[in-house]
DOLUMZA-571993 format. One record per residue (C-alpha): residue number from 1; residue in one letter; x, y, z. Coordinates in pm, 1 decimal. Layout:
# residues N
<node num="NUM" residu="A" px="X" py="Y" pz="Z"/>
...
***
This chain:
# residues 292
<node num="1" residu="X" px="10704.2" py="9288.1" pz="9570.9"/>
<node num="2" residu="X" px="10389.7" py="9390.9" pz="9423.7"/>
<node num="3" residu="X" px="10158.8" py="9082.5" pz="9224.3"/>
<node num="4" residu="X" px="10104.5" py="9230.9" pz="8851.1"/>
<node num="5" residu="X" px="9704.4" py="9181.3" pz="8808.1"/>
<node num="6" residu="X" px="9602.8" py="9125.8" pz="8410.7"/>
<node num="7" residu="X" px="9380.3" py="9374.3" pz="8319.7"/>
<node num="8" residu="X" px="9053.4" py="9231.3" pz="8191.6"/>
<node num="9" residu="X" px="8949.9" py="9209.7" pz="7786.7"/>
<node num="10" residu="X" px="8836.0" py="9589.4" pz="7718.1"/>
<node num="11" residu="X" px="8485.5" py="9449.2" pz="7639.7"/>
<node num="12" residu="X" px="8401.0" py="9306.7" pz="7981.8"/>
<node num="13" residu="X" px="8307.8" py="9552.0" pz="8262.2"/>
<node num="14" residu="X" px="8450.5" py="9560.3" pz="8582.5"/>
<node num="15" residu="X" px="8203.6" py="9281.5" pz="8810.9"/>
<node num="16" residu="X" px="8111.1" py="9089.1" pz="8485.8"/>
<node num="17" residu="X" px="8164.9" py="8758.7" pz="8379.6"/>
<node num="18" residu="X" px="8352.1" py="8732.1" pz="8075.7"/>
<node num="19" residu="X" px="8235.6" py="8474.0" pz="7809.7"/>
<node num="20" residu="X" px="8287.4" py="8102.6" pz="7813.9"/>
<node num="21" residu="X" px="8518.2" py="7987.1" pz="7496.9"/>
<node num="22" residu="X" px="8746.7" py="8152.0" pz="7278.3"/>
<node num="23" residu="X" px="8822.9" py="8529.3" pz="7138.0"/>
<node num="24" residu="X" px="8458.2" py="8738.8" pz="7086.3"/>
<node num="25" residu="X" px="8284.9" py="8505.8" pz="7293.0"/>
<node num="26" residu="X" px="8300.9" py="8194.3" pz="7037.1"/>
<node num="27" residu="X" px="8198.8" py="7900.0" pz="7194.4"/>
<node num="28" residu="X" px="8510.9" py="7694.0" pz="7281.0"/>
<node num="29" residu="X" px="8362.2" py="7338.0" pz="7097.0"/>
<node num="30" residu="X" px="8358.4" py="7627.1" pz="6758.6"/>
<node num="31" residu="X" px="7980.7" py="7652.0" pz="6752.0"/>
<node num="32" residu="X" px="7855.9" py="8019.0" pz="6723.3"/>
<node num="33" residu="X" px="7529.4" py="8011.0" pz="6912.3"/>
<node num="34" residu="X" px="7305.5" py="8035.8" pz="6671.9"/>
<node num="35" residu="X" px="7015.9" py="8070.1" pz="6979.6"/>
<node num="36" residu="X" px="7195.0" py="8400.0" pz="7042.8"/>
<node num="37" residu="X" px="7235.9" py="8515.8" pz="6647.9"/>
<node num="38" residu="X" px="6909.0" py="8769.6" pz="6573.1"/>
<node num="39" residu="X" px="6737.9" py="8740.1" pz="6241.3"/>
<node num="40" residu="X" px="6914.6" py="9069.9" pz="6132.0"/>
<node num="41" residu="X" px="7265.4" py="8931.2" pz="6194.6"/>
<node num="42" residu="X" px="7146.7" py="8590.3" pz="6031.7"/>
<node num="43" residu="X" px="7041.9" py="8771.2" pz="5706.4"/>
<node num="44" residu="X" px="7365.4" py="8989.0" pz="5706.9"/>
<node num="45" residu="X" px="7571.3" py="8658.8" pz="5738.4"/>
<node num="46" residu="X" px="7377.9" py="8495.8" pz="5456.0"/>
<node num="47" residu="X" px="7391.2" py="8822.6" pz="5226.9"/>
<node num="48" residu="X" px="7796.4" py="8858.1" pz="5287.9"/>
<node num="49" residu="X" px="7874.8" py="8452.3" pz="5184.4"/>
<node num="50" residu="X" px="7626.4" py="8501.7" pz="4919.8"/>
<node num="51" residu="X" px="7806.2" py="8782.4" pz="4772.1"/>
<node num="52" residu="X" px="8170.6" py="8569.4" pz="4845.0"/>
<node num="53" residu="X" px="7993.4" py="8285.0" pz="4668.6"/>
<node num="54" residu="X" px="7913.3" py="8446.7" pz="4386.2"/>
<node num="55" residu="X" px="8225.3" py="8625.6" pz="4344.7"/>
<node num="56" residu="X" px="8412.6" py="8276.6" pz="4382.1"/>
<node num="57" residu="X" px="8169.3" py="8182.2" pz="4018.7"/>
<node num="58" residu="X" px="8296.9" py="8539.4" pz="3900.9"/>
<node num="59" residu="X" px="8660.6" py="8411.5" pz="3915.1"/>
<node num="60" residu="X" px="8640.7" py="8077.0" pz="3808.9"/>
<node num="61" residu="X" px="8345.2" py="8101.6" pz="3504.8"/>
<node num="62" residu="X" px="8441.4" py="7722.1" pz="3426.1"/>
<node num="63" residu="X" px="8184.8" py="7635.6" pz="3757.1"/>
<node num="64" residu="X" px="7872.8" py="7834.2" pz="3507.6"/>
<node num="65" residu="X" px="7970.8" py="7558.9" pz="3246.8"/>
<node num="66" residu="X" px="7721.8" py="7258.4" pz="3348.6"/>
<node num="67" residu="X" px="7433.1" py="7553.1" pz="3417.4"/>
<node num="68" residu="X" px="7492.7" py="7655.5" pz="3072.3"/>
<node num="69" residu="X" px="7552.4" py="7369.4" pz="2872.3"/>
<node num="70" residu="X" px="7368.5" py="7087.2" pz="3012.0"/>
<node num="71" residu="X" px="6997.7" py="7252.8" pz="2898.3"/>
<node num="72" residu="X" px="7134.3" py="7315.8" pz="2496.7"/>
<node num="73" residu="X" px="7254.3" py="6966.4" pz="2503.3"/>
<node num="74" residu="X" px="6996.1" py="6791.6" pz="2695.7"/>
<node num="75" residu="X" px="6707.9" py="6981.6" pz="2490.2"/>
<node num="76" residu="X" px="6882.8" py="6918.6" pz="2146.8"/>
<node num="77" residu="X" px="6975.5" py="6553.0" pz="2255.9"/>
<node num="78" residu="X" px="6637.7" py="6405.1" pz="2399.7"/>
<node num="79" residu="X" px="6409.4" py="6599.2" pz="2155.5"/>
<node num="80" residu="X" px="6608.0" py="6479.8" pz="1833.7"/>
<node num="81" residu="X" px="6640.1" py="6106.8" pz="2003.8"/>
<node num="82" residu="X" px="6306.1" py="6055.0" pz="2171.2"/>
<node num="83" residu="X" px="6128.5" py="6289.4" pz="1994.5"/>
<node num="84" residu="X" px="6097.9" py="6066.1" pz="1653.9"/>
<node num="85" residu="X" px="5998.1" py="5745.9" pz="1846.5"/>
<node num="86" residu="X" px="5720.5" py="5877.1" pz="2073.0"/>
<node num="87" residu="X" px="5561.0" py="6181.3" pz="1814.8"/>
<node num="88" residu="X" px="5722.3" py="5988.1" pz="1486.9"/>
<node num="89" residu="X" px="5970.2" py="6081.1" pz="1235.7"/>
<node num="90" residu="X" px="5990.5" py="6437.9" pz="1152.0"/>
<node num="91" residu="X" px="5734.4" py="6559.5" pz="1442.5"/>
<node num="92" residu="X" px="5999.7" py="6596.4" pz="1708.1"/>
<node num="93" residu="X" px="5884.1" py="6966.9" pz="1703.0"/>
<node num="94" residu="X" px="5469.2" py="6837.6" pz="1848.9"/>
<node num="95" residu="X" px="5725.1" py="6670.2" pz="2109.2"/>
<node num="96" residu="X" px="5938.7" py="6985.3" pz="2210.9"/>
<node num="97" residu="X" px="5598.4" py="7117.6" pz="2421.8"/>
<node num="98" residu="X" px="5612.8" py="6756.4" pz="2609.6"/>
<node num="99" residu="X" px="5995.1" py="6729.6" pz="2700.9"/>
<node num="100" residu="X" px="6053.3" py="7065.3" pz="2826.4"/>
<node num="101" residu="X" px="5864.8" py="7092.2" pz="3098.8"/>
<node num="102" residu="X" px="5981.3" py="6805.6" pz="3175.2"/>
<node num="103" residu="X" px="6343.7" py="6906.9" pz="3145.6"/>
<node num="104" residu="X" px="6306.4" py="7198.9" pz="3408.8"/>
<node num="105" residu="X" px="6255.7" py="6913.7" pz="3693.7"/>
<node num="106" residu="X" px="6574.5" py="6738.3" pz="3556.5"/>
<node num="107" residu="X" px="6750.0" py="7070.3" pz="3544.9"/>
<node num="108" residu="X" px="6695.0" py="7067.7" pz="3958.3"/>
<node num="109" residu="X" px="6817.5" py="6839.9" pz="4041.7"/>
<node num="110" residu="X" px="7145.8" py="6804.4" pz="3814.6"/>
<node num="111" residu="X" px="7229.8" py="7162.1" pz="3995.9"/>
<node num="112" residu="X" px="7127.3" py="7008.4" pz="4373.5"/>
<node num="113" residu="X" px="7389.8" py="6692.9" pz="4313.0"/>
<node num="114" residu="X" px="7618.0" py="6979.6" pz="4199.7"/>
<node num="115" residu="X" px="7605.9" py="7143.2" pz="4575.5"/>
<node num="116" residu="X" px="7679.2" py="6832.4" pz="4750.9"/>
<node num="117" residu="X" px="8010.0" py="6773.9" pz="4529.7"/>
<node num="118" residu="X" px="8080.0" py="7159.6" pz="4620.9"/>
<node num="119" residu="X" px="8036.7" py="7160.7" pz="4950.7"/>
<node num="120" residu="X" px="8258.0" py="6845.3" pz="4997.2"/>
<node num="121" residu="X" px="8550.9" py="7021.7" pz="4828.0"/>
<node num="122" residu="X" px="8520.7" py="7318.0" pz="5044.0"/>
<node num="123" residu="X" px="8608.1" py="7107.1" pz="5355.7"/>
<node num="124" residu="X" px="8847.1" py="6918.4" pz="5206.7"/>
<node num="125" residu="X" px="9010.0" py="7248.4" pz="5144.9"/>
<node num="126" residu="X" px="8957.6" py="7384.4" pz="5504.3"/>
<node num="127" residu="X" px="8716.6" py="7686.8" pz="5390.2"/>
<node num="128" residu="X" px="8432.2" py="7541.2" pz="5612.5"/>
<node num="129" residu="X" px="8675.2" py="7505.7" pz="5892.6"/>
<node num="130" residu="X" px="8739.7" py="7865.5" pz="5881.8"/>
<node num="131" residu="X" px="8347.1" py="7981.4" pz="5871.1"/>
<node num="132" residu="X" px="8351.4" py="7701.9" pz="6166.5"/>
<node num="133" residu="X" px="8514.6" py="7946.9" pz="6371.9"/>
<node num="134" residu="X" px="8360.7" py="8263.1" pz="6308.2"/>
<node num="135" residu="X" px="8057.1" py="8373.9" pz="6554.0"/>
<node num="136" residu="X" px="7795.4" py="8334.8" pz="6254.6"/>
<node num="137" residu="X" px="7484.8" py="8070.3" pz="6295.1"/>
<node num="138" residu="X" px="7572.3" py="7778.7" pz="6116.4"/>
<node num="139" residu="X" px="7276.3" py="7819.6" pz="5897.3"/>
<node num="140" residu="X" px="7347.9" py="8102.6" pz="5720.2"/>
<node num="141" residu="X" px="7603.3" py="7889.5" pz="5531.1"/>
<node num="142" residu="X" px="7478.6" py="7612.4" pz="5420.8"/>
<node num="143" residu="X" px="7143.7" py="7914.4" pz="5318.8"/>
<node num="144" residu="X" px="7373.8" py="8115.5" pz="5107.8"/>
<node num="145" residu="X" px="7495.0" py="7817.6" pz="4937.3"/>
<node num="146" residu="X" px="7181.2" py="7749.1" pz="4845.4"/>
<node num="147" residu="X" px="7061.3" py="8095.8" pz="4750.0"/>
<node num="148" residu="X" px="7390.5" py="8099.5" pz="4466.0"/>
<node num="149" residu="X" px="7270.4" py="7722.0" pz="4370.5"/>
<node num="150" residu="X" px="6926.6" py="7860.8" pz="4273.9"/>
<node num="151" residu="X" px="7024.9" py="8134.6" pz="4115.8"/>
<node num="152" residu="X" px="7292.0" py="7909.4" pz="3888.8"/>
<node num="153" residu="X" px="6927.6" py="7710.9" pz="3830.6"/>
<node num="154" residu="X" px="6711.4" py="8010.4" pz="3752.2"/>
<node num="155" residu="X" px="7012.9" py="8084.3" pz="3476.8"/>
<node num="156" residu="X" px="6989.2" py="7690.8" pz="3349.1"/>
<node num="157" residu="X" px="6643.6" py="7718.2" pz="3310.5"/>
<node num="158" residu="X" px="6588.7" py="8024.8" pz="3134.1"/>
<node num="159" residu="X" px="6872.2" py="7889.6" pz="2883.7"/>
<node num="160" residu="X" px="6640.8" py="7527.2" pz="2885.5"/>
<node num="161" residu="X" px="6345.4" py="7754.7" pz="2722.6"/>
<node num="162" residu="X" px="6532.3" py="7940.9" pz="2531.7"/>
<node num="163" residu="X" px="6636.4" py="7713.2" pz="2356.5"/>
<node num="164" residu="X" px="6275.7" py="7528.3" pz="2363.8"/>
<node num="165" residu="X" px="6173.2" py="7862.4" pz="2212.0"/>
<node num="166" residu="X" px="6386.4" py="7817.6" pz="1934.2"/>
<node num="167" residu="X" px="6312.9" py="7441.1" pz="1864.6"/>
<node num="168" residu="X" px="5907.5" py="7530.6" pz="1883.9"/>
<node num="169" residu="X" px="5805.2" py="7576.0" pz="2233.8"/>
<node num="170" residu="X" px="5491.7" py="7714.8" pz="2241.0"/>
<node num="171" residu="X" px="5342.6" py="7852.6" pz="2610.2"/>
<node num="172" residu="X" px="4955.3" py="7755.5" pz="2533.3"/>
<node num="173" residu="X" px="4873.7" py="7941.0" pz="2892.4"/>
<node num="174" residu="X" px="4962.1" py="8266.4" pz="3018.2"/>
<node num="175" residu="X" px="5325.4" py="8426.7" pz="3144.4"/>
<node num="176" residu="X" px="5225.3" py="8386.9" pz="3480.2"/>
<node num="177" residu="X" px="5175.4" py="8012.6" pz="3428.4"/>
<node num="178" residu="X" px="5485.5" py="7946.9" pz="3250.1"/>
<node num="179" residu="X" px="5651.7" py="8173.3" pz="3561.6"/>
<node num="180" residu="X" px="5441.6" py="7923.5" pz="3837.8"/>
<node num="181" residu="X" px="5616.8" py="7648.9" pz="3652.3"/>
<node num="182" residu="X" px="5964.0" py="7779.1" pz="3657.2"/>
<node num="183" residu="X" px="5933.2" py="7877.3" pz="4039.5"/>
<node num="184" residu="X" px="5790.3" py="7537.0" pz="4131.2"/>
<node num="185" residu="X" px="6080.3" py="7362.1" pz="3943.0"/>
<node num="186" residu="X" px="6326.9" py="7610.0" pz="4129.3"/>
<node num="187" residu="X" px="6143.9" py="7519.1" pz="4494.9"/>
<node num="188" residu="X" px="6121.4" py="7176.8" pz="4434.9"/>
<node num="189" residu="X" px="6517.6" py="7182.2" pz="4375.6"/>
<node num="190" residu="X" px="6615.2" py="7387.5" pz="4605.2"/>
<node num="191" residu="X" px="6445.4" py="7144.8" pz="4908.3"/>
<node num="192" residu="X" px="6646.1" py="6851.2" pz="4669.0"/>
<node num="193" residu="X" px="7010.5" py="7049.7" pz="4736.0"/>
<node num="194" residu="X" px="6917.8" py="6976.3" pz="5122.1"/>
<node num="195" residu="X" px="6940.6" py="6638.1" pz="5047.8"/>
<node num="196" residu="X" px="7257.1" py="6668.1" pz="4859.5"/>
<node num="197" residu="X" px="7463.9" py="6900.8" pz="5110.5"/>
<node num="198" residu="X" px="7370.4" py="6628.2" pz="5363.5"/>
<node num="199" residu="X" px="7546.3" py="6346.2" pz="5187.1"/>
<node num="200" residu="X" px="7838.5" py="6620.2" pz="5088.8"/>
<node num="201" residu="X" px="7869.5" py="6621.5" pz="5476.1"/>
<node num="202" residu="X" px="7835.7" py="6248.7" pz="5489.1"/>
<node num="203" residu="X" px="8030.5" py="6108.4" pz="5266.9"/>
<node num="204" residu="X" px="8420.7" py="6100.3" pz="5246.2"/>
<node num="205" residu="X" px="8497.4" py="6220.7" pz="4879.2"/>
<node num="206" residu="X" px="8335.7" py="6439.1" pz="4616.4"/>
<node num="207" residu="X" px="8353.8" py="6162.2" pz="4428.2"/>
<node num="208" residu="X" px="8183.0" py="5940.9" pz="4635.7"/>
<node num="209" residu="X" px="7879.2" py="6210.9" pz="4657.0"/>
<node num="210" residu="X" px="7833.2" py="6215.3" pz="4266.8"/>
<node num="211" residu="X" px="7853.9" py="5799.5" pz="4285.5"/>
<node num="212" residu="X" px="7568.0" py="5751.7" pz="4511.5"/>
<node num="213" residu="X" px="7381.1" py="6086.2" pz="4354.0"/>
<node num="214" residu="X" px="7348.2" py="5902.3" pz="3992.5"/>
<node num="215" residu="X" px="7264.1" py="5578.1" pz="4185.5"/>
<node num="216" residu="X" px="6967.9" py="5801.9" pz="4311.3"/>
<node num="217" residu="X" px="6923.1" py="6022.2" pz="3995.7"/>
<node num="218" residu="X" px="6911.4" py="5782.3" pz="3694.5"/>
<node num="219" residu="X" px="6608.5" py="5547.1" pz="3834.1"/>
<node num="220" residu="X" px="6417.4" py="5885.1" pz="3951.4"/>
<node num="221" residu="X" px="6449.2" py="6076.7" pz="3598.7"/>
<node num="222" residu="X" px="6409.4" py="5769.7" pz="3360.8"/>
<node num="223" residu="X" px="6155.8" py="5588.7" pz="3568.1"/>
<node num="224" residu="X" px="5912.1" py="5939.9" pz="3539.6"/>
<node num="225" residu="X" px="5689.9" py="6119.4" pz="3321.3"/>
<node num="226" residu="X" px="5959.0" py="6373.6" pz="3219.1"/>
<node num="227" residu="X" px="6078.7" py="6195.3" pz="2859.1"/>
<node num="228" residu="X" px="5761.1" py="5946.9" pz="2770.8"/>
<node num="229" residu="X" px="5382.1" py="5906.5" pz="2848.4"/>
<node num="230" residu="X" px="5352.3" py="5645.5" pz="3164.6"/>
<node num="231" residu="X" px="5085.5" py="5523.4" pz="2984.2"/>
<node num="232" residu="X" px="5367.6" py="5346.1" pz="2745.0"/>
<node num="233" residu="X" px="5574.6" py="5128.4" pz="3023.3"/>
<node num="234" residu="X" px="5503.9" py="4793.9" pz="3136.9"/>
<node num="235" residu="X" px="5266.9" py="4791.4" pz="3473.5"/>
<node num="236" residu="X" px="5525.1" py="4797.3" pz="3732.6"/>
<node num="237" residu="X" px="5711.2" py="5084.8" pz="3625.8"/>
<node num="238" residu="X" px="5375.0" py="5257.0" pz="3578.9"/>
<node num="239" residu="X" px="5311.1" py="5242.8" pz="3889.9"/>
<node num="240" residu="X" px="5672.0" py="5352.5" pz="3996.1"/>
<node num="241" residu="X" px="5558.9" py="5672.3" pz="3781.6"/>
<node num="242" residu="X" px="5294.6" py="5762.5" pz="3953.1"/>
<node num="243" residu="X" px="5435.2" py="5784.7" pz="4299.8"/>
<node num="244" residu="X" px="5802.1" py="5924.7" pz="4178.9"/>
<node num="245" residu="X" px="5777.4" py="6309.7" pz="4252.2"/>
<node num="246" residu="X" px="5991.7" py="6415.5" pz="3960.8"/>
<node num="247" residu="X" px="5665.8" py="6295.6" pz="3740.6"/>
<node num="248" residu="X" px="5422.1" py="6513.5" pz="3988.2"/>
<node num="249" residu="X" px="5683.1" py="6797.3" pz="3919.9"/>
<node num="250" residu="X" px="5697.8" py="6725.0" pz="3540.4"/>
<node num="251" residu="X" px="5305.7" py="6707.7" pz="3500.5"/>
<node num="252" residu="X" px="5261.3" py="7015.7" pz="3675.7"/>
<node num="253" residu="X" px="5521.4" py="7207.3" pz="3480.6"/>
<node num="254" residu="X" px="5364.9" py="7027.2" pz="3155.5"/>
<node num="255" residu="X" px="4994.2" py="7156.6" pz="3251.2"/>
<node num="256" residu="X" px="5066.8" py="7506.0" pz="3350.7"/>
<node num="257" residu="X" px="5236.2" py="7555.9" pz="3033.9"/>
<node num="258" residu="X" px="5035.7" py="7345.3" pz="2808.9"/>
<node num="259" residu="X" px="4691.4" py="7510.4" pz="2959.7"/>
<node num="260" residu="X" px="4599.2" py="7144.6" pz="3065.2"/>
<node num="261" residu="X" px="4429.9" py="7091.5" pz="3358.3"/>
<node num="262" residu="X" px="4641.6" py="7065.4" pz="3652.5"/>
<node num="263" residu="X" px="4495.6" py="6820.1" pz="3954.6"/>
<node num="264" residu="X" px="4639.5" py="6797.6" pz="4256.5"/>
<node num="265" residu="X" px="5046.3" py="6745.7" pz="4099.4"/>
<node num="266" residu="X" px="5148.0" py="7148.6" pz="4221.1"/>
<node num="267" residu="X" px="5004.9" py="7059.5" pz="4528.8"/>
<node num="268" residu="X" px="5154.7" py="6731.9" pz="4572.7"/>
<node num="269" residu="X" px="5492.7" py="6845.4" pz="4406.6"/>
<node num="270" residu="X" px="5480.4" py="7131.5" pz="4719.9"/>
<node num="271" residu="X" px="5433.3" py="6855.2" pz="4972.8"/>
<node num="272" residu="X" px="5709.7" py="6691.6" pz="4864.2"/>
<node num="273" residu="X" px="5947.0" py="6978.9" pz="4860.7"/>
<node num="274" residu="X" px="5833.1" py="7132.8" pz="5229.3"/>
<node num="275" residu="X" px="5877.3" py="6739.8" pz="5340.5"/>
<node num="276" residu="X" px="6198.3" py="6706.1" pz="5228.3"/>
<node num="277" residu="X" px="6317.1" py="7020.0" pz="5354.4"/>
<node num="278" residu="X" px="6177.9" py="6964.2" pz="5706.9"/>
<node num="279" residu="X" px="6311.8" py="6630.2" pz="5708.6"/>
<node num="280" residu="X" px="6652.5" py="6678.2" pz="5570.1"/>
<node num="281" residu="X" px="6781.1" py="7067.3" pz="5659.2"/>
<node num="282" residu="X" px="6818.3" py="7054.9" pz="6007.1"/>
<node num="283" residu="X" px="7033.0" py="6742.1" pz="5986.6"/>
<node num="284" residu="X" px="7223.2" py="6861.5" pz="5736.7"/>
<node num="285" residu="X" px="7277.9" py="7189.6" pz="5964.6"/>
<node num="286" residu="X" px="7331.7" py="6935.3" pz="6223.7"/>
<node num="287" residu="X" px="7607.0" py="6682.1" pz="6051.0"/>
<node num="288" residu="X" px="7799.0" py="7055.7" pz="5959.9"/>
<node num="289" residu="X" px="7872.4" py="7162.8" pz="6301.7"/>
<node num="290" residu="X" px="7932.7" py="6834.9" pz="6417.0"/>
<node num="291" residu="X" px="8212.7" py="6745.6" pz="6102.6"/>
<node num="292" residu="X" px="8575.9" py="6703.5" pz="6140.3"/>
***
C-alpha cells in the first residue's frame, strides 16, 4: 500500500521552506512582522483602518457629540464666568481674544483622553484581537487611530473659533498665524493621544482610563495660562505655570494670534510634543502586541 504524501500550500515551491506560524505566514505568537511590512504596505494598512474608523463615526454620529459640543459650551461657559472677574463686568468680549487660544490646547487634550477610553472598549470587545491576527504592522493601528482622533480635533477646533468669531474674536496677525496656531495645538495633541492609548492598554476599564486622565487633566489645565494671567496666582503655582506645557502651548497660540511677540513657547511647545512622542509611542506599540 502506497503512503498518501500532502501536497504542499500552493504558495511554497517545491525545495522551499514554508513559513514559521500560522495561515499567510503570520507569526504563530500573532505578531505580523512589522520588520518585514514595507512603507507602502504600512501606509495602505493605515489608509484602510482609517477609512473603517471613520465609517464606524459615520454610523454612530453620537461619538462627533463631545467634538462638537464641548468648544460652544466651554467658550460660552468660561468667557461669561471668568471673563467678568479678570477683564470686569461687561468686558468679557476684551477677554474672548485671551481664552481662546487658550481653549485650542484644552480642546487637545479632551479629544487625546477620548482615544484612550476608545481604544479600551475596542479590546474589551475583541476588535483589536482580530487586527491582532492579521499580517499588518502593529503600528498602523494604533496610527490610524490617531489620524481619525485629529481629524475629530481639527473639527472641534474650527467649531472653538467659530464660535470665538461670533463672541468677538479678533485675529490681530495674519491667516497663516492663526493656521500655525491651530496646527501646533493639533501636534501638540496628537503626541498627548500617545500617552492616552498607552494607559487605554494599561489599564483594566474605560472607566478606569478617564479616572486617572482627569487626575492628570484638571491640575494641568487649571494650574496654566489658558483661563487667567500667571501673573495673578500665589508664587508656587506661578511657578507651576511656567514649567506646565499646556501654558507654553496656550502662550504660543495667544501670540500668534494676538500679533504678540512669541519667544521661545512654539519652540518649547514642539519639544515637548516630539518628547512625548518618542518617549511614549513605541511603548504604547509595545504594551499592544504584548496585551491579552
Amino acid at each position: 500500500m502506497s503512503t498518501a504524501t500532502t501536497p504542499a500550500p500552493a504558495s511554497v515551491r517545491p525545495g522551499q521552506v514554508p513559513p514559521a506560524g500560522g495561515p499567510g505566514g503570520v507569526p504563530a505568537d500573532g505578531s505580523a512582522g512589522e520588520d518585514r511590512i514595507g512603507l507602502r504596505a504600512n501606509l495602505r494598512h493605515i489608509g484602510a483602518l482609517v477609512r473603517r474608523n471613520a465609517l464606524q463615526i459615520k454610523h454612530d454620529p453620537e461619538s462627533m457629540f463631545d467634538a462638537v459640543l464641548m468648544p460652544i459650551v466651554f467658550v460660552l461657559l468660561f468667557v461669561y464666568v471668568f471673563g467678568g472677574a479678570i477683564a470686569g463686568k461687561g468686558n468679557q468680549q476684551d477677554y474672548v481674544n485671551y481664552v481662546v487660544p487658550g481653549l485650542m490646547a484644552m480642546m487637545g487634550m479632551n479629544i487625546a483622553m477620548a482615544v484612550g477610553t476608545g481604544i479600551n472598549d475596542d479590546f474589551k470587545k475583541g476588535v483589536m484581537d482580530r487586527f491582532r491576527s492579521m499580517p499588518i504592522a502593529r503600528s498602523s493601528v494604533l496610527v490610524a487611530k490617531i489620524v481619525v482622533e485629529v481629524g475629530r480635533s481639527l473639527v472641534a477646533t474650527a467649531i472653538l473659533l467659530g464660535m470665538g468669531f461670533l463672541l468677538g474674536m479678533e485675529v490681530k496677525s495674519s491667516v497663516l498665524d492663526l493656521l500655525g496656531a491651530v496646527g501646533l495645538s493639533t501636534v501638540f495633541g496628537a503626541s498627548l493621544m500617545w500617552i492616552f492609548i498607552l494607559l487605554g492598554l494599561t489599564l483594566n476599564t474605560a472607566q478606569a482610563v478617564q479616572g486617572v486622565a482627569m487626575l492628570v487633566l484638571m491640575p494641568l489645565q487649571f494650574g496654566s495660562s489658558i483661563f487667567a494671567p500667571p501673573a495673578s496666582m500665589p508664587g508656587w503655582l506661578e511657578g507651576f505655570t511656567k514649567v506646565n506645557p499646556l501654558s507654553n502651548l496656550a502662550d504660543a497660540a495667544r501670540a500668534l494670534i494676538n500679533d504678540q511677540p512669541v519667544g521661545n513657547s512654539v519652540w518649547i511647545t514642539l519639544a515637548w510634543a516630539v518628547g512625548i512622542t518618542l518617549v511614549t509611542a513605541p511603548l504604547a506599540v509595545s504594551r499592544f502586541r504584548r496585551k491579552t
